[in-house]
Steps between C-alpha positions, in 0.01 A plus 500: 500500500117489603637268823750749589282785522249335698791364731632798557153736591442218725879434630464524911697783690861525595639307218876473521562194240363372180556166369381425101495228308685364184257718270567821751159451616474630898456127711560626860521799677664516852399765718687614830302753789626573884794202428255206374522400169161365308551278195190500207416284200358642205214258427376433161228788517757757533411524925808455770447244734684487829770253475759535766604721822770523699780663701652760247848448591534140633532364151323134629195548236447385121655810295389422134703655263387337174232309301532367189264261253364185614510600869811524524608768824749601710605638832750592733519401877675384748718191561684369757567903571591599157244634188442195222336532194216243540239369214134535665195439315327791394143500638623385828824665520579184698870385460699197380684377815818541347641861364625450102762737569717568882813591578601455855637793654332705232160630492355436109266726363588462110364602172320227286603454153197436281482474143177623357579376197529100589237537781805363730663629811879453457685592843507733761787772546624574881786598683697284789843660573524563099201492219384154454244352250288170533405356150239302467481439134803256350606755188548761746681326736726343200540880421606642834759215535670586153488858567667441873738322341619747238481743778659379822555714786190688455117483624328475168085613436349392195209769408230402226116474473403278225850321630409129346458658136736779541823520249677706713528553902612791718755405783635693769827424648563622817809517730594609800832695347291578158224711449251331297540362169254436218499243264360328202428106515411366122256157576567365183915525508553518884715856414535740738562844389560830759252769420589758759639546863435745802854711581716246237788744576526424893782274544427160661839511686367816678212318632457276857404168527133464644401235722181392782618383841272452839593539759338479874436831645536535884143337599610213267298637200631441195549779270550554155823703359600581137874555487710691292859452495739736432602578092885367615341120569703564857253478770758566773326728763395758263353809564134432549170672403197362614240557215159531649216407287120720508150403540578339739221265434643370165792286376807752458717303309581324171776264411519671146739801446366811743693772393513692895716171650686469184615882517608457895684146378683702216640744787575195696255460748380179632106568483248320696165498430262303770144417446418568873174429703207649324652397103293303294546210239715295783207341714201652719732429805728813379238698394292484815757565752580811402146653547547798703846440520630859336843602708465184709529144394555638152769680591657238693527307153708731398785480763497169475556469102817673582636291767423204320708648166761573759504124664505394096809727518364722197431770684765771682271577814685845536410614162122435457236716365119513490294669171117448384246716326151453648469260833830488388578826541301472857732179574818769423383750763437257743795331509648848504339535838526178631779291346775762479702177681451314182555785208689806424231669277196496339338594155122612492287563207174593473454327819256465785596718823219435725194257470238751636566682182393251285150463654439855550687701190149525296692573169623215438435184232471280801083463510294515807356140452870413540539717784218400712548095441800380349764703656380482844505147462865483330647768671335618772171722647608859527292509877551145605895456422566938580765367706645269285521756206653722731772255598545409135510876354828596327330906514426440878852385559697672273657659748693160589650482157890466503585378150548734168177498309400543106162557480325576195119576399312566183279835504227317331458203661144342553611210709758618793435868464772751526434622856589159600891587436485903599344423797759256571780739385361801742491202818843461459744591739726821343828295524351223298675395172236502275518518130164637365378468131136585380393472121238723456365272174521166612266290702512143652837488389743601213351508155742773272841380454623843607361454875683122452829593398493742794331295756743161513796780418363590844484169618830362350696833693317421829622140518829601427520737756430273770565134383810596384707372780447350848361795789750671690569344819295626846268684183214316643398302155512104404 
């Protein structure tokens, strides 16, 4: 406790990460100023010695995540373009040459299993295109094959902390037509008993098969898309909603049940949900081509996740819509103004309408540190890129806007603040079919299962309306 304190009156500025050890005990700090990041060891008088420093987003340096007794550490970096989980010793923070854990195609971060108890570390949990756990001790593995094999079909998690003396486990089935089920595993007797499950009264014959495909975008990138069948298991040019993830800097998608693509599925929508440039978890090559990429490149994706899910013939290119909340929401609008060729509507919520507004809307949860370095960098430089933002500006080109719109905005909302979608609605032309929702309540999206039941209500009527049947002919539309 003494250590701590001393650590932390001494800890250096602009801290964004903490690593401890085994005993909880603060081991590294990582610190990140003007887009450099600074690694420090605590040393065994309680000081921070400089350990590390690097390009904040490149993702090349040693990224310790854990260290345990004996010396035993570990990190996260690169390989052959995708994150590993590498074991580096832990006063050099130099690695093995070989990552313990990789999954091509897949960038591993993970979360080590140690038990406290037996001084050992077990595995390390992760996620590929489903969640996947390496074992490194021989009872667990012998447990996670009996318990896959009493329960096929599903991705299976084994939870515990002093696992190797531990009568009982917790597991976690997951599915992609299931919400999550919990479980009991008995060590002694091998008995699984169910303990409780999320939604048990959603029918599994409701629900859409969920798969990952890549495909190559048109500069011959290859991208990333989680697809959602429709409910009927006929994939038959379907009505199509393009399901546009936020961030965008993250990973938007999970093979495990998602219950937004499973409620489009059980209308009968195909639903397609890329990973475009700028995602993360699928290699630095994806992430890094999509810096400053907002309405361009980005967008691009987009278009071409459809015409691929038409050339798979999934996809009915006449009846395709575009929806996201966030960037997604952002996405929505500008395929509204640019890709009205492509889709017949668009669904908006809490979404981005113009990227000056981010940078200069003072009220919002986005912080100025962020402002000044890491957006300019990602997205763009409000005075360097002014004509790019222009050109990418769903507000500025509203105006151009042909498609019915559903746009909807939480009063309260810290992230994408409400004047984002009113002054979007007053840009609009006066002819424009626009739908226009704003919870008063709510912020970065729908927490009261009032403003739910009325929001997709919204959503399911809106897709009706205009994937219902092919366009008129000489209307103008796909």
């Amino acid at each position: 406790m003494i250590e701590a304190t001393i650590a932390a009156t001494q800890r250096p500025d602009y801290v964004r990460r903490w690593v401890l050890d085994q005993d909880g005990q603060p081991r590294l700090v990582e610190a990140e100023q003007a887009g450099r990041v600074k690694g420090y060891l605590r040393t065994a008088d309680g000081r921070w010695q400089p350990a590390y420093e690097g390009d904040a987003e490149d993702g090349k340096q040693v990224s310790p995540v854990w260290f345990g007794p004996g010396g035993l550490a570990f990190s996260v970096h690169g390989h052959r373009g995708y994150s590993a989980l590498f074991r580096i010793d832990a006063e050099t923070l130099r690695a093995e040459a070989e990552p313990l854990v990789h999954a091509p195609g897949y960038d591993v971060s993970g979360r080590l299993v140690f038990d406290r108890a037996a001084g050992a570390l077990l595995g390390v949990h992760y996620e590929t295109d489903a969640p996947a756990t390496t074992w490194f001790h021989p009872t667990l593995k012998a447990w996670q094959a009996d318990i896959d094999a009493k329960l096929p079909g599903t991705a299976n998690r084994i939870e515990c902390q002093r696992c190797l003396h531990a009568s009982h486990l917790i597991v976690t089935a997951l599915s992609d037509q299931r919400p999550p089920v919990y479980l009991l595993y008995r060590t002694a007797t091998s008995q699984l008993q169910v303990l409780a499950g999320q939604r048990p009264d959603l029918p599994v014959a409701a629900m859409g098969q969920r798969d990952y495909h890549r495909f190559k975008a048109r500069d011959g990138l290859e991208i990333p898309v989680l697809v959602t069948q429709p409910a009927s298991g006929d994939p038959k040019r379907s009505p199509t909603v393009v399901l546009v993830h936020g961030g965008p800097f993250v990973r938007g998608t999970q093979w495990s049940w998602e219950p937004t693509a499973q409620f489009l599925a059980s209308r009968g929508y195909l639903v397609l949900e890329p990973e475009f440039r700028g995602s993360r978890g699928f290699g630095g090559q994806l992430y890094r081509a999509g810096w400053k990429q907002w309405g361009l490149r980005m967008q691009d994706d987009l278009a071409d996740t459809l015409a691929w899910a038409v050339r798979q013939g999934w996809a009915d290119p006449t009846r395709a819509c575009i929806a996201g909340a966030s960037y997604g929401g952002y996405a929505a609008l500008m395929a509204a103004v640019k890709q009205g060729d492509l889709f017949r509507c668009a669904v908006n919520w809490v979404g981005v309408s113009d990227i000056d507004l981010l940078f200069s809307i003072h009220w919002s949860d986005v912080s100025d540190t962020t402002k000044r370095h890491g957006m300019k960098r990602l997205i763009g430089d409000p005075v360097a890129d002014a004509a790019q933002f222009a050109a990418t500006s769903p507000l500025r080109r509203a105006a151009e806007i042909r498609m019915p719109l559903l746009m909807a905005y939480g009063g309260r909302d810290p992230r994408v603040p409400i004047k984002h979608g009113q002054a979007m609605k007053a840009a609009l032309r006066p002819d424009q079919t626009l739908e226009w929702v704003d919870y008063p309540d709510e912020g970065h999206g729908w927490f009261n299962l009032k403003t739910n039941e009325d929001f997709w209500g919204r959503v399911e009527r809106f897709l009706a309306r205009h994937l219902a049947s092919p366009p008129p002919a000489g209307s103008g539309q796909p």
